[in-house]
MMTF fields as JSON, N, C-alpha, C and O atoms, coordinates in Angstrom:
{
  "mmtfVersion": "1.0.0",
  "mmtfProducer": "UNKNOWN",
  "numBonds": 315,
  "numAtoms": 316,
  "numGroups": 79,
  "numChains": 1,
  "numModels": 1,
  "chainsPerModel": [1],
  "groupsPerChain": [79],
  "chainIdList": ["A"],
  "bondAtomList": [4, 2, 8, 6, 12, 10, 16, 14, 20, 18, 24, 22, 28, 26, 32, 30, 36, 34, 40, 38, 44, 42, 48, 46, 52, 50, 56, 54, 60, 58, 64, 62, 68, 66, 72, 70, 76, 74, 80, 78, 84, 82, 88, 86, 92, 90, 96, 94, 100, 98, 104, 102, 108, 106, 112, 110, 116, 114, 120, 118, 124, 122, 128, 126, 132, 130, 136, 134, 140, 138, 144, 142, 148, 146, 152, 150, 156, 154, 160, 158, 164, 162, 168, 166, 172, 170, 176, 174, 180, 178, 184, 182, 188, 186, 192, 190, 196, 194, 200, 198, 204, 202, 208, 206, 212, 210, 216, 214, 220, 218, 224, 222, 228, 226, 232, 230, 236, 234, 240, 238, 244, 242, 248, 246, 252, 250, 256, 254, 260, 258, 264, 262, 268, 266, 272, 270, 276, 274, 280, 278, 284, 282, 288, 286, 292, 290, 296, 294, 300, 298, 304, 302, 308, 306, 312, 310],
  "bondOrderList": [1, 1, 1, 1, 1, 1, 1, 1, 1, 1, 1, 1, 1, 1, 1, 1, 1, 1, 1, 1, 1, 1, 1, 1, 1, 1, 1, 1, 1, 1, 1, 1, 1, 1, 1, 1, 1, 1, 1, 1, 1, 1, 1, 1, 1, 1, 1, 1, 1, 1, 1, 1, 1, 1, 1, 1, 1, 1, 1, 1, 1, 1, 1, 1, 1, 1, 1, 1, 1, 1, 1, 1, 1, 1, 1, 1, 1, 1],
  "groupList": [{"groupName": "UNK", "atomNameList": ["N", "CA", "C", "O"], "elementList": ["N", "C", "C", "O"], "formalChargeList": [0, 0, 0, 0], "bondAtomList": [1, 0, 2, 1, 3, 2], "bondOrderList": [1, 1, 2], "singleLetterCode": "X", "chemCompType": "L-PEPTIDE LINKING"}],
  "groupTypeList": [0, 0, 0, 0, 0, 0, 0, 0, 0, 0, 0, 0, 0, 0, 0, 0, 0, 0, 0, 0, 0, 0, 0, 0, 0, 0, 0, 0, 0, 0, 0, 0, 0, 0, 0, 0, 0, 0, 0, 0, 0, 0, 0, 0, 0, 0, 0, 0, 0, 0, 0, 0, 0, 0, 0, 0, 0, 0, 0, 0, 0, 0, 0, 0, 0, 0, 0, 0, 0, 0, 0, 0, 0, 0, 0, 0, 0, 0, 0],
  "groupIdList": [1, 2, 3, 4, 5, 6, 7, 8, 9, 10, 11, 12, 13, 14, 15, 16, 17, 18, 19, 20, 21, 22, 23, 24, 25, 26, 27, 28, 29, 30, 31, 32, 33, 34, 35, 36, 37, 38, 39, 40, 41, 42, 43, 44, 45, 46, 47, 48, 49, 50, 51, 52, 53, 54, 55, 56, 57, 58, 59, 60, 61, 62, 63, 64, 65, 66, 67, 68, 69, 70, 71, 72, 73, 74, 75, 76, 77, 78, 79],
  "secStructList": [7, 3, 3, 3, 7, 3, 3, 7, 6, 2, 2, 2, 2, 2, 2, 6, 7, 1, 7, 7, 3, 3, 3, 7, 7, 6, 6, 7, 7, 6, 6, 6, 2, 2, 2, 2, 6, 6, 4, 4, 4, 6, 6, 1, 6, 6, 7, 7, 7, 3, 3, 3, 3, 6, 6, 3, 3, 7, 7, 6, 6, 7, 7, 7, 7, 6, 6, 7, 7, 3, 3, 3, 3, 7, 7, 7, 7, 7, 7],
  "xCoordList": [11.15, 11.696, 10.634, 9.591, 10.639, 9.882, 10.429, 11.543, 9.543, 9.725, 8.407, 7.377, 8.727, 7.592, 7.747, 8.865, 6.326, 5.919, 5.043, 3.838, 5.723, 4.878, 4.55, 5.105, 3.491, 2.819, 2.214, 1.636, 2.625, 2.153, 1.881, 1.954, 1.447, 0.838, -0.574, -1.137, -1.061, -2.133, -2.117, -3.134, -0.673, -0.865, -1.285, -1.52, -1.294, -1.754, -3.239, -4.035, -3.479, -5.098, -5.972, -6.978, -5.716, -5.715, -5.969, -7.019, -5.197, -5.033, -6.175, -6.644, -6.264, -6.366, -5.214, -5.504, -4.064, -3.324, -1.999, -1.865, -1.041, -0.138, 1.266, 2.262, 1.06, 2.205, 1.851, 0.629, 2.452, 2.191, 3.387, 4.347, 3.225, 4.174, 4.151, 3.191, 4.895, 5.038, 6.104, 7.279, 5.264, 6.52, 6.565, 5.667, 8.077, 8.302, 9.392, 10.563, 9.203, 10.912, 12.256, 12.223, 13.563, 14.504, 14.818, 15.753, 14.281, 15.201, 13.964, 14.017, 13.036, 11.972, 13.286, 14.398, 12.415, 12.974, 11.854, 10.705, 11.98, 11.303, 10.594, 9.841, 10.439, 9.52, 8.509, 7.361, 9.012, 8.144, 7.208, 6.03, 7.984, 6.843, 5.572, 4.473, 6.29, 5.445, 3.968, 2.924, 4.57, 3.54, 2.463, 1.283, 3.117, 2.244, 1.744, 1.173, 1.608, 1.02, -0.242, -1.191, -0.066, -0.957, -1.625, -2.458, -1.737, -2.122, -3.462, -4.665, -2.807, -3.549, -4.13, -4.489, -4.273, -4.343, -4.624, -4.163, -5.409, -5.628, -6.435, -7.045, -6.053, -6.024, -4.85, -4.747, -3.736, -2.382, -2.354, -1.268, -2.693, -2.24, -2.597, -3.707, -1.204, -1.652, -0.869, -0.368, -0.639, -0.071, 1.548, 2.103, 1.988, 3.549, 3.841, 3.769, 4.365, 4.818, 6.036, 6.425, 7.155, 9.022, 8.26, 7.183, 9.248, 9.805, 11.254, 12.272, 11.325, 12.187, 12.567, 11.64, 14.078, 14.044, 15.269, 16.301, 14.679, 15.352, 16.38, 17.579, 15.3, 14.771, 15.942, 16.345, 16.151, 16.859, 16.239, 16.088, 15.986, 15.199, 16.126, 17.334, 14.976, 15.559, 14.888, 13.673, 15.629, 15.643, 14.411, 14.341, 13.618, 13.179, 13.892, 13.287, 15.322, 15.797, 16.658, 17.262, 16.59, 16.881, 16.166, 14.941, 17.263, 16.404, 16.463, 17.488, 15.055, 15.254, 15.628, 14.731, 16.334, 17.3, 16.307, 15.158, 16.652, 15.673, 15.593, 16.558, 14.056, 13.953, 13.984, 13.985, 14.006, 13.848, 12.701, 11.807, 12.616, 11.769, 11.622, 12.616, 9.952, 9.914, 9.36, 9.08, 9.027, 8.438, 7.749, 8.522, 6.434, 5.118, 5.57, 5.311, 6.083, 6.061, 5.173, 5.13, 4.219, 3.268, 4.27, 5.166, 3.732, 4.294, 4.588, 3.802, 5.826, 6.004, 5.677, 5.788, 5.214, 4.632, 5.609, 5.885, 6.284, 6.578, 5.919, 4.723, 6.747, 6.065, 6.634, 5.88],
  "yCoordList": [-87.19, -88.465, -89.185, -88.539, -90.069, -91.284, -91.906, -92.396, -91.787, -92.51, -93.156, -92.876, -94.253, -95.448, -94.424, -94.049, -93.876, -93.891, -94.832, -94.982, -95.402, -96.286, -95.928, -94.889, -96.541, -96.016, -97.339, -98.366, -96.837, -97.95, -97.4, -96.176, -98.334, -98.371, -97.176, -97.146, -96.191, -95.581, -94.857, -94.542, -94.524, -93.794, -94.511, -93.834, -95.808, -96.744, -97.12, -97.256, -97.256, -97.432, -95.93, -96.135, -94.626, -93.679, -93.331, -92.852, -93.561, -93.811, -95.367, -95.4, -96.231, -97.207, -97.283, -97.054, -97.607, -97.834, -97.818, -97.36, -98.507, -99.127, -98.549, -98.185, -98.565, -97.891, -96.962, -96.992, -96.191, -95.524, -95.124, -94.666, -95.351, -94.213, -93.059, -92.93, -91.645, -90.688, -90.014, -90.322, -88.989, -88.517, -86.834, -86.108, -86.812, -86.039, -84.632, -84.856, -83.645, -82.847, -83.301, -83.851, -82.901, -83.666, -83.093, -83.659, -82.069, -81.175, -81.368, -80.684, -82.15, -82.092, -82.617, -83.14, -82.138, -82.279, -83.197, -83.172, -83.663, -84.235, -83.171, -83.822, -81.908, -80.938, -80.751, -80.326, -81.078, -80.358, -81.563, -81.498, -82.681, -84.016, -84.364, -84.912, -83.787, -83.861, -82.892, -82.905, -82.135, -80.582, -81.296, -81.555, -81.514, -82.326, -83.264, -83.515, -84.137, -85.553, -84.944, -85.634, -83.948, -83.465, -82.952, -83.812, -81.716, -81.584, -82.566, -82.38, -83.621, -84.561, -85.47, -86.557, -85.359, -86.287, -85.704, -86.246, -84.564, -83.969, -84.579, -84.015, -85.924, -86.799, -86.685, -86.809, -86.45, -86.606, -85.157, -85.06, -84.621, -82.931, -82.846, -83.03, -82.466, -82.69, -84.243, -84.328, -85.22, -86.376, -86.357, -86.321, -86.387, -86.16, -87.67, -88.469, -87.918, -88.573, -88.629, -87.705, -89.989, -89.53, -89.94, -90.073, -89.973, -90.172, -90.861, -90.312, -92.121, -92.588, -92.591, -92.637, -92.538, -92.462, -93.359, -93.296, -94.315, -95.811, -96.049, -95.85, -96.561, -97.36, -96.413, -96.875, -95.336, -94.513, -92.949, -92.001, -92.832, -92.189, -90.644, -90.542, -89.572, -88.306, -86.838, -86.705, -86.056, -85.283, -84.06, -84.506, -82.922, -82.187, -81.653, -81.289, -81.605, -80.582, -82.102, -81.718, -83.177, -84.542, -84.201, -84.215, -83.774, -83.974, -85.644, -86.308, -86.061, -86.882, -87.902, -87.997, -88.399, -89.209, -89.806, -89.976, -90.09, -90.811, -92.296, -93.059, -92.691, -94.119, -94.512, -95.638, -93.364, -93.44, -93.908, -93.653, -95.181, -95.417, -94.766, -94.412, -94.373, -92.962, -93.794, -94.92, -93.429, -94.629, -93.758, -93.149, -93.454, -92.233, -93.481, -94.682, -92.991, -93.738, -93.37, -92.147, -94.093, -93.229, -93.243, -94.028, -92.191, -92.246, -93.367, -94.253, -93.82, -94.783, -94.808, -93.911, -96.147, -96.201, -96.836, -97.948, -96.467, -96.956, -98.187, -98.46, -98.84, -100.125, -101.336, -102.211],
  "zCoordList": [0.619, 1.055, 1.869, 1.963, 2.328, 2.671, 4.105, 4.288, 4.914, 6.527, 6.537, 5.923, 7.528, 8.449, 9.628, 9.979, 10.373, 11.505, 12.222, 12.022, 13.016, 13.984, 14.962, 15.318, 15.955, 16.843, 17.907, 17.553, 19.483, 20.017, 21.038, 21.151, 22.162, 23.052, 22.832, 21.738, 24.043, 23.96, 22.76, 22.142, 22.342, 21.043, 19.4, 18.399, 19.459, 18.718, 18.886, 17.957, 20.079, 20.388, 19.981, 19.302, 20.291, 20.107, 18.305, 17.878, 17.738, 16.255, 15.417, 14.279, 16.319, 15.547, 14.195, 13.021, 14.639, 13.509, 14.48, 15.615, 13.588, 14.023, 13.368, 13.993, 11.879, 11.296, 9.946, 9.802, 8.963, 8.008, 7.56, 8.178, 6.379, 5.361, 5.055, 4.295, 5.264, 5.393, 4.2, 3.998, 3.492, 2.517, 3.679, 4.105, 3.818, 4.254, 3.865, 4.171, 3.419, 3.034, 3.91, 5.011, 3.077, 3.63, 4.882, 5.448, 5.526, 6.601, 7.722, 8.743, 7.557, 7.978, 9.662, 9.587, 11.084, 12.385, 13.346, 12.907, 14.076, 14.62, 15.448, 16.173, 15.716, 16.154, 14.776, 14.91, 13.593, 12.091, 12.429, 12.78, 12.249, 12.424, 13.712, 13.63, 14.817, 15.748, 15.868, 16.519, 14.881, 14.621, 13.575, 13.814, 12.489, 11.501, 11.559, 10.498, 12.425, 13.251, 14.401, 14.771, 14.705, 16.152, 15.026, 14.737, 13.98, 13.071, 12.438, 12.623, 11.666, 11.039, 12.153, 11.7, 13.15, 14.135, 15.547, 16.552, 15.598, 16.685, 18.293, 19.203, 18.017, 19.511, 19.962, 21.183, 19.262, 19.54, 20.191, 20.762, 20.263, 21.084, 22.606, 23.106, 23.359, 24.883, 24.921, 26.042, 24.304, 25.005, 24.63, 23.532, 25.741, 25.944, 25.969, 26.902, 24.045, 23.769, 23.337, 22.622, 23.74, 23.245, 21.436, 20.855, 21.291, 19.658, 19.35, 19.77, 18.58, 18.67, 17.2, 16.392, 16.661, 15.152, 15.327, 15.995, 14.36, 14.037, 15.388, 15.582, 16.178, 17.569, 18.912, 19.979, 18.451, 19.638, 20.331, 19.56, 21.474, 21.678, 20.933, 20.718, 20.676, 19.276, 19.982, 20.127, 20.28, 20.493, 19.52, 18.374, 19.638, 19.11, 17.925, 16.916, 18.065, 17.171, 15.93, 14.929, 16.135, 14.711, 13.763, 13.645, 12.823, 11.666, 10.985, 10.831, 10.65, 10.103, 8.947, 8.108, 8.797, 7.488, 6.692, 7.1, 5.712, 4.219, 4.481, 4.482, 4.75, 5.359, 7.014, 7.512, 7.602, 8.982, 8.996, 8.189, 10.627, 11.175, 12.234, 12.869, 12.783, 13.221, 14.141, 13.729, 15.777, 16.725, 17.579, 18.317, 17.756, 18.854, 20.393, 20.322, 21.335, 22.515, 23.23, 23.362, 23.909, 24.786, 26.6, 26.908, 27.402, 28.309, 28.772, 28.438, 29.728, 30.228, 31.691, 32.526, 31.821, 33.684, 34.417, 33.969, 35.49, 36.398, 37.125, 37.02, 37.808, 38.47, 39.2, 39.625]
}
């Protein structure tokens, strides 16, 4: 199945890139994805980023639905 991961703030600068299409298995969890992103993308390891799936913040153990939009949050700052 098929998800948009997007990516912003430091985790977008970090990437140079903004969004991507992702074929993913259906049972795939937002811990499988976060593994396979640090993976392909080993700037991403070490930054404690949320994850939002179709714009609500998602727990480790969501699995994600067919056509989810997937969202890398970089930490948020106080202020």
């Amino acid at each position: 199945m098929n998800i948009t991961v997007r990516y912003f703030g430091m985790v977008q600068e970090l990437l140079s890139l903004d969004r991507e299409p992702l074929a993913v298995d259906p049972d795939t969890s937002v811990k499988t994805l976060r593994g396979r992103l640090e993976s392909r993308y080993p700037a991403l390891s070490g930054i404690d980023f949320a994850v939002a799936v179709n714009q609500e913040l998602a727990a480790e153990d969501t699995t994600l639905p067919a056509g989810a939009e997937v969202a890398l949050l970089p930490p948020f700052a106080g202020g």
